[in-house]
Every structure is written in C-alpha cells, then in structure tokens.
N, C-alpha and C positions, 0 to 999 in steps of 0.2 A: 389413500388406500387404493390398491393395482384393484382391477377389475379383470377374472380371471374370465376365459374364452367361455362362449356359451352352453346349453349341456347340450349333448348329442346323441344318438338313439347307441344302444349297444348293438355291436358289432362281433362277429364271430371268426377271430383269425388265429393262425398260429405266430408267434412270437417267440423266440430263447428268451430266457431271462437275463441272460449275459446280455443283451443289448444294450446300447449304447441309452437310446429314449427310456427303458423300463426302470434303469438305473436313474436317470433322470428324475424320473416319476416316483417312485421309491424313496429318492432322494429329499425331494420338495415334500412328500407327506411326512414322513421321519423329521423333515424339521420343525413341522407347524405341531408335531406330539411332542419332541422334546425339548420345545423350547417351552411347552403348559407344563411338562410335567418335576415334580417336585417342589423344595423349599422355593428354589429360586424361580421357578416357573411364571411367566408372565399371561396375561390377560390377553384373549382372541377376539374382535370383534367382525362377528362373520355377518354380510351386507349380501340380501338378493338384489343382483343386475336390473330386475324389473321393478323394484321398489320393496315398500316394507320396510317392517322394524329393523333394529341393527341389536342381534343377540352379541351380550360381552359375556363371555364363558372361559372359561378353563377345564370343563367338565367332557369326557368322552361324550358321553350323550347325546348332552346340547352339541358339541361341535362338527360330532359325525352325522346328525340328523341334518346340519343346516349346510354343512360341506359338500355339495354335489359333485363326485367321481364320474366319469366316463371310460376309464383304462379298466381294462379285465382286470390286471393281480388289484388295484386299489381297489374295485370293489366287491371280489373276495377277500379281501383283509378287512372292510370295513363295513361290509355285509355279516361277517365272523363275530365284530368285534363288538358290533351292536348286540347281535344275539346273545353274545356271553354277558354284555350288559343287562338284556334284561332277563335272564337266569341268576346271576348272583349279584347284580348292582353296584359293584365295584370292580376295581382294577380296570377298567377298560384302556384308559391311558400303558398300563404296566404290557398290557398284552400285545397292544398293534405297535410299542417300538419293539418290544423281543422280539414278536413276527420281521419285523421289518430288519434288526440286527441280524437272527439266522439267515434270511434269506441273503444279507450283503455281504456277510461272512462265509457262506458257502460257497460264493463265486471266487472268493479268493483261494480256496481250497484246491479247486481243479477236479473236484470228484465229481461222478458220474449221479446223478439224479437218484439211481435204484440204491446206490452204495449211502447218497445220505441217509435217505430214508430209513434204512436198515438201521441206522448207526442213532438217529433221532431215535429212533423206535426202541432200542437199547439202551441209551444216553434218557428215555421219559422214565423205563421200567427202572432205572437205579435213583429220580428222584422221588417217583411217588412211594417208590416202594420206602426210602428211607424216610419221607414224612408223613409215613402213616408208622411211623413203629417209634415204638416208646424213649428210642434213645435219641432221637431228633431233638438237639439243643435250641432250636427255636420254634419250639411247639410248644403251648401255653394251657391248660385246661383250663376250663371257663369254671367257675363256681358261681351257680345263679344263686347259691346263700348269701353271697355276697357283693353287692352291687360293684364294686370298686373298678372290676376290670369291664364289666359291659360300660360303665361310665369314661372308661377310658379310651374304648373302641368306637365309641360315637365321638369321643373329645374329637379321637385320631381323623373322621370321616369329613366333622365340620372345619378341625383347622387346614383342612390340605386344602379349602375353596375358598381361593381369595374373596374373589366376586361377591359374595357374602357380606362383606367389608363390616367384620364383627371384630367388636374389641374383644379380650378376655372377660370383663365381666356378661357380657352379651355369649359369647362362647360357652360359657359355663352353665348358664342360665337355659340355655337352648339344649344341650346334650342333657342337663338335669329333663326338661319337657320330656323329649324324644324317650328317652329310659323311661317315664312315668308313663307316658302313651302307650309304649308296649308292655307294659305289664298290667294296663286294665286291660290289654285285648285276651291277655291271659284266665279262663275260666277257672273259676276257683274248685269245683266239679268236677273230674273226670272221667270217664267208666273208661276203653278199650282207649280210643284215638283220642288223641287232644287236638282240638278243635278250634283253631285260636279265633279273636274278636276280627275286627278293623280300624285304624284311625285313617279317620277324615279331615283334611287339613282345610282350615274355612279361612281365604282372606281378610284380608286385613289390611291396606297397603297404607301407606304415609304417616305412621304409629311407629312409636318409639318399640323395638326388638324386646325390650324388657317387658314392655304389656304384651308381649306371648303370652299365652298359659292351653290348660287342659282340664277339660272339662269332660266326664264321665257321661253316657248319652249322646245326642243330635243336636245341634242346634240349624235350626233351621231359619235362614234370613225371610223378614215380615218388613213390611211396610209400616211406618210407625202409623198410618192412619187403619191399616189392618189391626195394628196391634192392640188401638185404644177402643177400639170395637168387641175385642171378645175379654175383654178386661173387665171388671177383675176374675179370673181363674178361680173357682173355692168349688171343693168337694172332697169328701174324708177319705174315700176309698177313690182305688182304680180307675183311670180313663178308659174307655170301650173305644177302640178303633177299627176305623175302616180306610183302607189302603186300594185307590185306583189306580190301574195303569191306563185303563182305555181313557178316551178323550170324554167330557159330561159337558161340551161347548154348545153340544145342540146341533154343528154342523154336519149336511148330508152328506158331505167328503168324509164322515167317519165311519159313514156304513159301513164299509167297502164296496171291492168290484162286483158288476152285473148288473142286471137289467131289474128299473124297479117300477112296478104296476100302481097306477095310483087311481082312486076310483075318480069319479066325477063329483065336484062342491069337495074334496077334502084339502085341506091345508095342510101340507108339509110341516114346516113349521113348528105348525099348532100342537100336530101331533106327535112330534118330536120332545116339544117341552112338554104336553102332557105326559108321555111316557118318563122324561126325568124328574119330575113331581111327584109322580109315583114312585121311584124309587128314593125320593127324599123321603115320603111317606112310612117306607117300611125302612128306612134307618132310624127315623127319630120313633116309630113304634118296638126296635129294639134296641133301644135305649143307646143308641149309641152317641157318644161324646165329642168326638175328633174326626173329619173327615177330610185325607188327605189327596190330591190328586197327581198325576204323574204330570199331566197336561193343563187342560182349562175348563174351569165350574161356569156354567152358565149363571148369568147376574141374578136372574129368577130364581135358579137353585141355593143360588148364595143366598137371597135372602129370606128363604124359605127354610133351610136350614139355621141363619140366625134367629129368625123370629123365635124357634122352637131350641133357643141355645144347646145350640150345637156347633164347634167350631170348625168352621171350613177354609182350607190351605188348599191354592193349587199353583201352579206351574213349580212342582217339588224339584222335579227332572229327573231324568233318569240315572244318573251316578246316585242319586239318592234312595234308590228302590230297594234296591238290594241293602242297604244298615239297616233302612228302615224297617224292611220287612222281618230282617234279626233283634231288631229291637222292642218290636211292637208283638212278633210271632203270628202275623197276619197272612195270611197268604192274596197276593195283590187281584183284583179283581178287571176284568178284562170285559164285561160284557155289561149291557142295560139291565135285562133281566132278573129273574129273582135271584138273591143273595144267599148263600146257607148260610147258617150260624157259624160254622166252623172257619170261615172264613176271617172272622173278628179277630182282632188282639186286643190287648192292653197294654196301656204303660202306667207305672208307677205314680210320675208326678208334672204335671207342663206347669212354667213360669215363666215368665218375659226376661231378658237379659237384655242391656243395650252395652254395646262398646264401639267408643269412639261414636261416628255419627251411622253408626249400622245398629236395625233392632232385630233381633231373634228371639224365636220359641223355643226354649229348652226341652227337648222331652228326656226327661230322667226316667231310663228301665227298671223293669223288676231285679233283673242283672246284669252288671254292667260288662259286655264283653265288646261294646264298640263305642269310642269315646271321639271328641270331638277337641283338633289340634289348631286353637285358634292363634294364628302365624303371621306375625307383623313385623313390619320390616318400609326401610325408609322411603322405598321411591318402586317402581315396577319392576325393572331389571334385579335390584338386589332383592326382589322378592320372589322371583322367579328363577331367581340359584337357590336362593334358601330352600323354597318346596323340592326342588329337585336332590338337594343335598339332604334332607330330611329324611323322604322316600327312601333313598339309599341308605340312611341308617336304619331304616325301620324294619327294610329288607332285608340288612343284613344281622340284623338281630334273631329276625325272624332265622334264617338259615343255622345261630350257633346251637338252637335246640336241636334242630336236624346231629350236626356236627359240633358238639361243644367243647373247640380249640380254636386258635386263634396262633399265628405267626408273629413275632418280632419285625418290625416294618421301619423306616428309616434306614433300610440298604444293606440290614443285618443279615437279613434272611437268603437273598441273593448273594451276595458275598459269602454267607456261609454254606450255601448249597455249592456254586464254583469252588471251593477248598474240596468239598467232598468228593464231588467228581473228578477231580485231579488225584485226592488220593486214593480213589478207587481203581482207576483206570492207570494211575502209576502201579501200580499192585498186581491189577489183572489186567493186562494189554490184552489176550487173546479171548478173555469174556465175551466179546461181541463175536465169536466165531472166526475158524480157521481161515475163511476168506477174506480177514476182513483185521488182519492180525497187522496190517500197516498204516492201513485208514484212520484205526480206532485214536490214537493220538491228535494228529489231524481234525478228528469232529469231537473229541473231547476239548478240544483248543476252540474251536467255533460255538459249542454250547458254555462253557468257560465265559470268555471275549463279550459273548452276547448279553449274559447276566450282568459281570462285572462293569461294561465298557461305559453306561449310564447312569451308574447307581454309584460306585465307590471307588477311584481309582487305585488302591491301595489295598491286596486282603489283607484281611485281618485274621490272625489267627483262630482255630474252632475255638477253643477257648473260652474266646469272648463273647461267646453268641449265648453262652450258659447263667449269663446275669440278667433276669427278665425285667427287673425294674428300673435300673439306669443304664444306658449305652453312649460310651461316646465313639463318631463317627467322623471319616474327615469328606469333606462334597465340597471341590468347588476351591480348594484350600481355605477352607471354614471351617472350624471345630463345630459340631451341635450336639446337644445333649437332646435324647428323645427315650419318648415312653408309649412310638405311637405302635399300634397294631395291624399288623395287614392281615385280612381274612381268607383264609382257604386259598393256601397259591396252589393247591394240589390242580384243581379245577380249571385256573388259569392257565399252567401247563399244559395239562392236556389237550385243550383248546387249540392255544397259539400252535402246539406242532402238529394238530392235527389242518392249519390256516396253510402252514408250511411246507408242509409237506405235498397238499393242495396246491398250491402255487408251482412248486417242483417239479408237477407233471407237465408243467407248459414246455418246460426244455426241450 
C-alpha cells in the first residue's frame, strides 16, 4: 500500500481549474469513489502515516473522514460531501463522483465559468422541478401501512456495504432489526408534532450476526459482580429514579474554579462524604429505587445506598443522558444540594439480561419510544461498517416521514433523468434564455454525460423506469435484476451543483 505525501497547512491561492495538477488531483479522488462505488465496487483500506488501525470501508463517511486532502477544490468537494452525509445519510459516494464528472465535463466544453453556472442553474430547476411532480416515473410513494417497501429500502442500504460481509440470510435478519428499531421510536400518541424515540446500538463484537435483536427500553452494560449484588429485583409497582449528571466521586476537582476557604481542624474530605451521605439520606427517605450516575458514586455512597436497597449504577456516560432521561422522564441533576421532587422519574420494570459474556440492566419504560439495537457482528472492523450502515438506515427512514417517496436506484433514476433532459432541451433549446440559445446543448450534453457516464452505459428508454418492482439494467456488460431504492436524489442534486458551481469560481 503507497504511502501518500504528508498533510500540509492550507494555503490560500488562485488556480484555473483547467490546470494540468487540478486535473490530476480530480482525477486520483474520482478514482478511489469510483472504483467503492456500486455492485462491483471494491473494498478501501485507508492507513494513517503515523500509525493506528487500518479502516476497510467502502462507505462515503468512513473514507472521506479517514482520507486527509490538502488541495483547495478536493476539500470543497469533500468538505460538501460530508455535510450532505450527515444531513441525509446517504448517497455520499453518488454526489462527490457527479461533482467530480460536471466539473471534468465542463472543461471540455470551453465555456465560460458565468455561462455554466447559469445553464447548471437552469439544467437543476428542470430536474427538481420534474421530480417533485406526479408524473416522475421513478418516484415511488412510501405506504407506512405496509412494511414491504421500507423493508426494501433498508435491504437496498445494507446490500450496497460489502464490508458488512453478510450473507442473505444475515441480510434479511438485519433490515427486519432496523425496521422494528424505527417503529418503536415511533410514539403511539400524538397531539400537533410527532416527536420520534431513539435507537441505541449496544455492542456486541465476535457473535454470530443472527444474535442481533431489539429490545424496547435501555439496556445498560453492569459488571456481573454488580449485577449479583442487587439481585434479585421484586417489587409490584414502578421504580422511582434518580438521574445524575454531576460527578458524587467525592473529589475536590468537582467543585469547580475559585478560591476555597477552609477553617482550621476541618477535613476536606470528611466533609465532602458527609455532605454525599446526606444526600444518600434524602434519596432513600424519598423512597427512591434506582440511582444512576453520569460519572462516579463514591464507594461510601455505594454502600449506603445498598445497605438501604437501593440500586446504584455509575459511570452511565454521557451518550447515555439524554434516552435515559426520555425514558425515566427524570430531569438529570447536576448539584450536591437538595433535590425536588420533580426531579424524580420512573420506569416501569428493570431485569438483568446477559448476552454472550456481557451482563445488562434492562430498564423497560412506561412507554416505549427508545429501544435498544443490540448489534453483533464477527470481528471489529465488520462491526464498525455494520453500526455505521445501520445509522444510515435509521436516518433515512427517519427522513421518508418528513418526504414519504423514494427513487428507483440501480442506475434507473439517473438514466431516466438524462432522457428527460435531452428531451426537454431537444424541445426547448432557448428555455435557458436568449443569450444562451447555443450553450444550452453543450451543458445539456455535460449534465447528460455526467449522470449517464457512471451508472449505465446504455439509455434506456422512459418507459422503462415505469415498472417499480422489477428492472433489468445493463453495468459493466452484466445483466442484474434489482429492486433497490435510492432516497431523495432531489437533495443530492442540489448539493453537488451547488459543490460545482463553488468550485467554478476558482477559474
């Protein structure tokens, strides 16, 4: 594996894009996107210079986070391409080669920087505008009555990630998860706004893919010698909880800053675990059951609250604050001092779980709007494409409520947008305006080229973008038969020529 040059502070110059090096540059990122992206796409294993793990991905994300740029257009293209990553969770591969095709395709055009733009800007309003309107043959509506097509659009997310290294019935099993995860985040309740849950993905690593599951509530990982300590759990009603974020370790670094007066004969200390004693005091006199910490319970606390069964969990951590505090309806407390009641939550039911050689506290809520996605997978690496490919279905499910449509994907949607704008622009030449009545051809042929050039070599008549259930396509001189879905190219258009167009003003 080349070892590429080291990184270097950015630099502030001017540049043509017609350059010889930009081209270059352009050139080497365009190939390490299109060689990940699609059926045939192969495997990236990106290695820092100074050491560390070695990430094997084929995922935008992973490869642009771990890919350090130093050239100005490359990291505006993949400074763009992250962002639109983490606003819609997909496509990022589909956006930074289209960026990359307009820009290579304009230079061969000869036009004038102001003249593309115009003609991009003209060339976006006739795609969005046509797939936002009802006659767009590869526009799909979502029916949330009927699982069939969300289950299909998660199939579509986890079969495009090799790195994953799932069979079909692992495949199956995993998008079945993902679809159940998001529909307990879903409140069963609504009044004005819908208000959705959250899933928490909890490791699991060197487990068989098929012991994945989901689990409604938290589970929170315990110590099995924690666990056999507040066992057995029995009471008929509600647990009363209490949710810390401050530190209850005892140490004087939690004060905070300033200058602290201490008299003469006082112990630090002393008086520090006295005051957390007291506040053990006024938990177990309001009766409360469960007490969880963000950080660390002093060992005194801890067993001043068991003595008086009451169970105490700390180093929760902070990704954890936030479900918990949705789950329990606790509002987290941050100070030594006295408590109010209102403070308090409950949860419905805690039980011990163990899976594999990890043990956890189940807290089951009164309602379940945040569930817990326990994610198991062969070794580290394939377990850290799975969470990542996960999120991104969860994400983009999350968005079809917002937008509930969905795209034809497998090269149908690009192929059948290039037909349209050919036969639009055969039609109306002078639509883009009187100055611009010889161009228009020209950067119809460049946004054309740039869909087509990656995806299908061959169009395919509109026609055939009008069958939503089966498509056959040719990639590669391969026939395949697909049923996957691409989410929202509206979004990703817009994006990439607004990357483009960006880039354009360096000329």
């Amino acid at each position: 594996m080349s070892r590429l040059e080291a990184k270097k502070p950015s630099l502030c110059k001017s540049e043509p894009l017609t350059s010889e090096k930009v081209r270059a540059t352009l050139c080497v990122l365009k190939g390490i996107l299109t060689s990940s992206y699609g059926p045939s796409g192969r495997l990236k294993q990106v290695h820092n210079g100074l050491g560390g793990c070695v990430c094997t991905t084929s995922q935008s994300s992973a490869l642009l986070s771990n890919l350090p740029v130093t050239h100005p257009i490359l990291k505006i293209l993949t400074t763009s391409t992250k962002n639109h990553v983490s606003c819609f969770s997909d496509c990022g591969l589909f956006t930074a080669i289209l960026c990359c095709n307009l820009i290579e395709n304009v230079q061969r055009t000869g036009l004038t920087p102001t003249t593309v733009i115009k003609l991009n800007q003209h060339l976006l309003r006739l795609c969005t505008n046509y797939l936002k309107s009802e006659s767009c043959g590869c526009r799909i509506p979502v029916d949330f009555s009927s699982p069939q097509t969300l289950l299909c659009l998660v199939r579509s997310i986890v079969t495009s990630k090799p790195a994953c290294m799932l069979t079909r019935e692992e495949t199956d099993h995993i998008s079945a998860l993902v679809l159940k995860a998001f529909l307990l985040t879903i409140p069963e309740n609504t009044k004005d706004r819908l208000i959705l849950g959250k899933s928490i993905i909890v490791p699991l690593k060197g487990h068989r893919v098929l012991d994945s599951t989901v689990f409604p509530g938290i589970l929170i990982e315990v110590s099995e010698v924690q666990l056999m300590k507040i066992l057995p759990i029995k009471k008929s009603n509600a647990f009363k909880v209490a949710l810390f974020c401050a530190s209850l370790s005892g140490d004087l670094s939690d004060t905070g800053e300033g200058t602290m007066v201490v008299s003469s004969g006082v112990s630090l200390e002393n008086a520090v675990l006295e005051q957390l004693l007291n506040l053990g005091r006024q938990l177990v006199s309001d009766h409360v059951d469960l007490v969880m910490c963000q950080k660390v319970l002093h060992p005194s606390l801890k067993q001043f609250l068991s003595m008086h069964q009451v169970i105490a969990i700390d180093r929760v951590g902070v990704a954890l604050m936030e479900p918990l505090s949705k789950v329990t309806g606790t509002q987290p407390i941050g100070s030594l001092g006295s408590i109010s009641p209102s403070s308090y939550g409950s949860v419905k039911d805690l039980c011990p779980a163990k899976f594999g050689f990890k043990h956890f506290l189940h807290l089951i809520p009164n309602e379940a709007t945040i569930c817990s996605l326990l994610l198991c997978n062969r070794n580290d690496t394939a377990w850290d494409e799975l969470k990542l490919t996960c999120q991104t279905a969860l994400h983009v499910l999350q968005l079809t409520i917002k937008e509930p449509c969905v795209l034809l994907g497998g090269g149908c949607t690009e192929t059948h947008l290039a037909a349209y704008i050919r036969h639009k622009i055969s039609n109306r030449r002078t639509s883009a305006g009187k100055n611009h009545q010889l161009q228009v051809p020209a950067g119809k042929d460049v946004h054309c080229l740039s869909y087509k050039k990656w995806s299908i070599p061959a169009p395919q008549p509109m026609t055939s973008c009008h069958q939503p259930e089966l498509l056959w396509f040719f990639s590669n001189g391969l026939l395949f038969k697909t049923i996957l879905l691409d989410f929202l190219l509206l979004q990703k258009i817009t994006l990439l020529c607004f990357v483009c167009w960006t880039c354009l003003w360096f000329c």
